[in-house]
MISE-195662 format. One record per atom (N, C-alpha, C, O): x, y, z; residue in three letters. Coordinates in pm, whole numbers, plus 50000, padded with zeros to 5 digits. Each point is the difference from the previous one (the first is absolute). Last residue first. Layout:
# MISE-195662
XYZAla;...
END
This chain:
# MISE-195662
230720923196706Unk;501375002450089Unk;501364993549942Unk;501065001450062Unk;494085006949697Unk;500534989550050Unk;501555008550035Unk;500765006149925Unk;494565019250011Unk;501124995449918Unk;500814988050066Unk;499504999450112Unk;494934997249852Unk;500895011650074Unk;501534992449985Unk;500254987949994Unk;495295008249641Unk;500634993650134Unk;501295008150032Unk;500715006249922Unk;494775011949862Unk;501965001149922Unk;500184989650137Unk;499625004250109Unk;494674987149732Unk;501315010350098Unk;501454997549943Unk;500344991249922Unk;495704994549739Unk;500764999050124Unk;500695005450043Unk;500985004349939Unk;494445009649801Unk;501584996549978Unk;500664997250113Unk;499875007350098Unk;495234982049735Unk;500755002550088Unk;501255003749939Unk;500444993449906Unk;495555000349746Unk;500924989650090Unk;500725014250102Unk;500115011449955Unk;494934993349870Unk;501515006749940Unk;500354990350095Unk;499364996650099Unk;496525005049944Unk;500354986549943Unk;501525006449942Unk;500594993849912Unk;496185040450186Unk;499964992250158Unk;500874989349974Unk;500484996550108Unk;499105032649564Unk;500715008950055Unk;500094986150107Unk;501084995850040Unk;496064996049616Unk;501664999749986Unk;501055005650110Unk;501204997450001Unk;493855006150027Unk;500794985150021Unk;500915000149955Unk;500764992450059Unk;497605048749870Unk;500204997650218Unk;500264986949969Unk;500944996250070Unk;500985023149479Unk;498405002850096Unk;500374992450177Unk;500914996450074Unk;502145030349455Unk;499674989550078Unk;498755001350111Unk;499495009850054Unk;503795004249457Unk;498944997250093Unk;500274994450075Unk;500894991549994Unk;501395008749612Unk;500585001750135Unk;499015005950110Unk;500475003950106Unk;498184990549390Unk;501094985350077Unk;500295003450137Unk;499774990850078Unk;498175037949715Unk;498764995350040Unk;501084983350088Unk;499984992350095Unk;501645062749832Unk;500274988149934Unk;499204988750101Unk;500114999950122Unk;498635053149881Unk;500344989550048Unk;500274988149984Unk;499154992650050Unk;497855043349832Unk;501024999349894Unk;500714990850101Unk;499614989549950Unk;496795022350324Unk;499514996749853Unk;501104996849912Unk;499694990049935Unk;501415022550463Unk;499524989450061Unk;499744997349797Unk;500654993049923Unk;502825043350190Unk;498504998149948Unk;499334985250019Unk;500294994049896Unk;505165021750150Unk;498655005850102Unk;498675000349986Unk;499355005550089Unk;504004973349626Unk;500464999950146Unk;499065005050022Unk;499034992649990Unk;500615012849605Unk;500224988350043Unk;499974994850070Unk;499514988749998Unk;500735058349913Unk;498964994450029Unk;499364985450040Unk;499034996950068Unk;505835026650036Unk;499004999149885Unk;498634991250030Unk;499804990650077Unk;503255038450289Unk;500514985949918Unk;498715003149897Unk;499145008650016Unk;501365018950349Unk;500325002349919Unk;500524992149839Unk;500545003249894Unk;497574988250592Unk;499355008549900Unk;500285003249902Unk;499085001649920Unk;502574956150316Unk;500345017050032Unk;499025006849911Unk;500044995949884Unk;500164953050399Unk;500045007449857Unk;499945016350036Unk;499675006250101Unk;499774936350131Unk;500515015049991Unk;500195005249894Unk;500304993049903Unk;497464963550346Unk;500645004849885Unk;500335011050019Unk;499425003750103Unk;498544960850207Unk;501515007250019Unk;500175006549867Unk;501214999549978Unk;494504978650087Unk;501224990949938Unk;501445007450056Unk;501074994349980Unk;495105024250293Unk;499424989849930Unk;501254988049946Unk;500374990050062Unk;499745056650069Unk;500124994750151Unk;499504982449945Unk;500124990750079Unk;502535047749559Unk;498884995150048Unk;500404988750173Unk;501024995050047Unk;500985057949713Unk;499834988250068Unk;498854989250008Unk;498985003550060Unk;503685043549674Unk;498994995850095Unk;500464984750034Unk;501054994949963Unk;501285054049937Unk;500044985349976Unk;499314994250065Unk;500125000550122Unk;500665050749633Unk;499264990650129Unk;500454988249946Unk;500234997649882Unk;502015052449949Unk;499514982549957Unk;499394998550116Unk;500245008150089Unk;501055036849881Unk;500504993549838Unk;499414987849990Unk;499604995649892Unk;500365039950477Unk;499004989249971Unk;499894996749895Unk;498904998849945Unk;504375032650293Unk;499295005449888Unk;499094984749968Unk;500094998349878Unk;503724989950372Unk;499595008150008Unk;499465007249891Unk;500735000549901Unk;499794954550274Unk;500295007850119Unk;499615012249973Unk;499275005550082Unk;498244960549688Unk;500935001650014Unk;500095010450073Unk;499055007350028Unk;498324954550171Unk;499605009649891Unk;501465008749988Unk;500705001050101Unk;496924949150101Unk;500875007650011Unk;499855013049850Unk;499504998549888Unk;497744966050219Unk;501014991850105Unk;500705013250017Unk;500335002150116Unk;494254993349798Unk;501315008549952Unk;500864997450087Unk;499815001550121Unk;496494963549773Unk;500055012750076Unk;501255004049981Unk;500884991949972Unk;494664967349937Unk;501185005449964Unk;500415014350062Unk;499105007450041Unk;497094954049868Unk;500815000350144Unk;501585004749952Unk;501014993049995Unk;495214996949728Unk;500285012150008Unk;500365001250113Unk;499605010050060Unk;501394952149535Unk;499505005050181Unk;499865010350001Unk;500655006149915Unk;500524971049655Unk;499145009750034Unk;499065001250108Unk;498805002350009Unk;506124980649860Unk;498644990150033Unk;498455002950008Unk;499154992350044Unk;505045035449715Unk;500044984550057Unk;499144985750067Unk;499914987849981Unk;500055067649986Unk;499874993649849Unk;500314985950006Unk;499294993349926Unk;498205031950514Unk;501584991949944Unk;499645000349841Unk;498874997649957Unk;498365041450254Unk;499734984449928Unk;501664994850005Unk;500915005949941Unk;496885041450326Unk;501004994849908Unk;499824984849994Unk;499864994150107Unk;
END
């Protein structure tokens, strides 16, 4: 399986539905994207894949940080 997102193939099934295997939701180990099989081709086809929201290993490495929640004040 190809991320449609970054087209890693460092990807793997996070979870499947409980019952009768209506949907999979996969996982990338690469950008974190997720997606269900059942979504449109848009979503799940590396090829049909909006080209704007790409992303490659230097975008992925140069993403800003998000800062930690500072802890609640007493």
């Amino acid at each position: 399986m190809t991320c449609p997102r970054c087209d890693s193939d460092k990807t793997h099934v996070l979870t499947e539905s409980p019952v009768g295997k209506v949907w999979t939701v996969y996982i990338c180990d690469q950008c974190f994207f997720s997606w269900r099989n059942t979504e449109s081709a848009e979503i799940t086809d590396p090829a049909k894949y909006n080209p704007k929201w790409k992303l490659t290993a230097e975008k992925i490495a140069n993403l800003q940080v998000i800062p930690p929640v500072p802890a609640l004040k007493k």
